[in-house]
N, C-alpha and C positions, 0 to 999 in steps of 0.2 A: 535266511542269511542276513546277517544287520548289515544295516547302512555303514559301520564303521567300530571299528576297534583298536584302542589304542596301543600302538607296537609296546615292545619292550626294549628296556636300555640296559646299557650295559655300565657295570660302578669301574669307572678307574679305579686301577690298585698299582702300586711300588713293588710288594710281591712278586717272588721270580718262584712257580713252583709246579710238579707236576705232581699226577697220579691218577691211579686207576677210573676213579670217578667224575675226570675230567676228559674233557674232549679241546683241542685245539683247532682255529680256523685263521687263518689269515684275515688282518682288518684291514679291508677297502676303503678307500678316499674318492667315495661317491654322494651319490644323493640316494638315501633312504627311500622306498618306495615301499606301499602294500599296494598289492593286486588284487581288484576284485572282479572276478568273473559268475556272472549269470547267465546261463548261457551262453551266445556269443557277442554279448555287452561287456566288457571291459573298463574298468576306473584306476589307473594310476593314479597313486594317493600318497602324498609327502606327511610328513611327519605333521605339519600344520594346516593340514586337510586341504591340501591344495591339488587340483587335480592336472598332471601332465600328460593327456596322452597325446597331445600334437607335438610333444616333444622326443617321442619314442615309439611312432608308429608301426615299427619293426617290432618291439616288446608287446602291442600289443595286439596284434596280428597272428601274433605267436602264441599268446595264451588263448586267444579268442579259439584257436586250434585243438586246445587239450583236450582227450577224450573224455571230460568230466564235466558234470552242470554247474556245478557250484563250486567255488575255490575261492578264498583266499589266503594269500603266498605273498612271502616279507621278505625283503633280499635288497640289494645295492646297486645302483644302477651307473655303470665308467663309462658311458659313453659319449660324453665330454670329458672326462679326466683320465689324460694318459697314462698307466703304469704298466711299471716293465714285467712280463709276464704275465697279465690279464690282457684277455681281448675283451675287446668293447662290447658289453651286452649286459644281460640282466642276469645280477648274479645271486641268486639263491639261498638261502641258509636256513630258511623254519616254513611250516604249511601252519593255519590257523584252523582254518575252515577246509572240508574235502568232501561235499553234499555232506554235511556235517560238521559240527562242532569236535575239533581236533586237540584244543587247549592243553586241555586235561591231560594227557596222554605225558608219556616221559619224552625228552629232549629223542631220545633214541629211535622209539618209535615213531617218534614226529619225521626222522628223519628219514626213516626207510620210506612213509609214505610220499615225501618229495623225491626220493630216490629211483619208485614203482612210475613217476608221472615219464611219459616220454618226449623227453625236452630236447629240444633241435636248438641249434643258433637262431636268435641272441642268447638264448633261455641258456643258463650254466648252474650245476650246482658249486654251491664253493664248497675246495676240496677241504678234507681235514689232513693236520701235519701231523705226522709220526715221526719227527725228530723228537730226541731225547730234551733240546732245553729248543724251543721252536721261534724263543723272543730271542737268540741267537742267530739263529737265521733269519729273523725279519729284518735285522735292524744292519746286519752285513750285508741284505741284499735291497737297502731301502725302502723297505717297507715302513706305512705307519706303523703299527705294531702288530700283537695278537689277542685274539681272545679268547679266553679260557669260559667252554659252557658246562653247565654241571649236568652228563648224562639221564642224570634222574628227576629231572628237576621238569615242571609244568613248566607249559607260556604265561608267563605275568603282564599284565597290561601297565610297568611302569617300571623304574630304574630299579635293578634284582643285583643284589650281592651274587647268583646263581649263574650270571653272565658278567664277567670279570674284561676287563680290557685292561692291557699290557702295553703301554706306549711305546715306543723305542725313544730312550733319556737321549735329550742334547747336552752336551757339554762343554765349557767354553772355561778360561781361561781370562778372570775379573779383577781388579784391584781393588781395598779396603781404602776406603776411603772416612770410617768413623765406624763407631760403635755405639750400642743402646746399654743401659742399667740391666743389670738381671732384676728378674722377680721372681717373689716365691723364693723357694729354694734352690733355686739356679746361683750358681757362683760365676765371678770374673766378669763375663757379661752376656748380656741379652740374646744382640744378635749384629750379626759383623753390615755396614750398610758397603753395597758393590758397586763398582763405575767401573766404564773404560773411555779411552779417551779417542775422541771425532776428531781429528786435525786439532786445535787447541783448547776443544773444551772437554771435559771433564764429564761423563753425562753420568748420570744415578742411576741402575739400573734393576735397583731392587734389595730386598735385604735375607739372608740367610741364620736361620737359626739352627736348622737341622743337619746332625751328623757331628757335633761335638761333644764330647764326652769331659768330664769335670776337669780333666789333668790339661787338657789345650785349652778348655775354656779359661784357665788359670794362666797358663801360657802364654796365650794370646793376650790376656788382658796385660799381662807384666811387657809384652812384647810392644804390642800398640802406646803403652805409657810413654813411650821412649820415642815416640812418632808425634805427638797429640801438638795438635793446633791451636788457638782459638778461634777460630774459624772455621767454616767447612770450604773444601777447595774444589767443590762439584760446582760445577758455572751453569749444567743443565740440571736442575736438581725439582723436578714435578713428583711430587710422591715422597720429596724426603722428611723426616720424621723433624720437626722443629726442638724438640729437645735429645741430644747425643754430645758425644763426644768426636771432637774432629781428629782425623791423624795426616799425616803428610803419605799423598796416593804411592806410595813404593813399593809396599804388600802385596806380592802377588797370591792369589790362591784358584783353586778349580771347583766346578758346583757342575752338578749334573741338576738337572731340571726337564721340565716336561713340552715347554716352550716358552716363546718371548709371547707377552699377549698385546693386544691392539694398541695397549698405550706405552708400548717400547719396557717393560718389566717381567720380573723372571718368572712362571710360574710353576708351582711344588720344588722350588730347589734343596740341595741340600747340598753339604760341603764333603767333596771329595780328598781334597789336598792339598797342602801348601806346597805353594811352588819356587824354590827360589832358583830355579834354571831359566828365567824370562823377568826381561826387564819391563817394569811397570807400561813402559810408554811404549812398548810393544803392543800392550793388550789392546784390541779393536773389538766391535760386535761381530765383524767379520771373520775373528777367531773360531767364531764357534763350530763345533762339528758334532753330528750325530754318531750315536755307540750304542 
């Protein structure tokens, strides 16, 4: 059995879709572990080869248990992070090793043989969903998202188009605050820059170019002309683009996106909708809501 094997990741996708060749799992907001059992030797193993088992002496007490020599078994471990409908324990989703090299084998038969293992608490397998659109149900019932695995598809030791992750999109409610030049063959313009407003300041908060189609990009550009500054009127503005066009913050619009990242900006956004039922200085970050 080796010393270590590096898990596989899953690619974010924007795609909403199902079918037969796909399988569905609920995505947990844990800490990644592989388990590796030699008998009744145990190594919890984080993504960065770090080893926790003084932090989960129950997980490995439990595998140390299995009626098998050799294992190792890749799965998420919530037991420090609370979610609603997971109990705390070690939650399961692929076998690697089973006194054996199990890689190879398809998603499916990987899984009966974690399914054959007789797993007691903490040990869980994670269920699969058999709802018809299942990233509907995650994101109604707060869930991070889901992830779609391709039943026929090997263990890859690296980030696999064949395991797909399905975020649940936040959505928030931002004001235009200026615009970029198109390039290429893009008309009207670029892409719109977004703020909301902190008690009196102005803050940047990212810029959107996706989800406009040539007739609003025209649109928008004839509409923004009629707003334009010289100046920009973001007072917090880290990350804004030094050359654009300013417009006066009144524009309201809607952008679904994947989250805010570490430095307060949107990330994967794309434009929903213009909204003109909310008044600019309405918009906060604290608008935001998850769909």
């Amino acid at each position: 059995m080796p010393e270590w094997l590096e898990p596989m990741a899953a690619t974010l996708t924007r795609e909403r879709f199902i079918g037969p060749e796909w399988v569905f799992e609920r995505k947990l907001d844990g800490i990644r572990l592989l388990a590796f059992k030699s008998g009744r030797n145990v190594r919890l193993m984080t993504r960065n080869r770090l080893e926790r088992n003084e932090l989960y002496p129950a997980y490995v007490e439990a595998i140390a248990a299995l009626p098998v020599r050799e294992a190792i078994l890749d799965g998420e471990a919530t037991g420090m992070f609370a979610q609603r409908g997971v109990p705390d324990g070690y939650h399961l989703f692929d076998v690697l090793w089973l006194d054996g090299d199990v890689t190879s084998r398809p998603l499916d038969e990987r899984r009966s043989l974690l399914c054959g293992l007789p797993l007691q608490p903490p040990l869980y397998v994670v269920a699969r969903l058999d709802e018809a659109q299942p990233w509907e149900r995650a994101c109604a019932e707060g869930w991070e998202g889901v992830v779609a695995k391709r039943r026929t598809a090997a263990y890859e030791h690296r980030r696999s188009v064949n395991w797909l992750k399905m975020k649940c999109e936040a959505r928030s409610e931002l004001v235009v605050g200026g615009f970029t030049d198109p390039r290429g063959k893009r008309v009207g313009l670029g892409a719109l820059l977004l703020g909301y407003f902190d008690a009196d300041d102005f803050v940047f908060a990212g810029k959107v170019g996706t989800g406009l189609d040539t007739h609003l990009l025209l649109d928008l550009h004839h509409r923004l002309a009629a707003l334009e500054l010289p100046r920009s009127a973001f007072t917090k503005s880290v990350g804004l683009p030094k050359q654009a066009h300013w417009v006066r913050p009144e524009m309201v619009v809607e952008v679904a996106f994947m989250e805010w990242t570490s430095h307060g900006k949107l990330r994967h956004p794309r434009l929903v909708s213009m909204r003109n039922d909310m008044p600019a200085r309405a918009v906060t970050r604290a608008t935001t809501g998850v769909r």
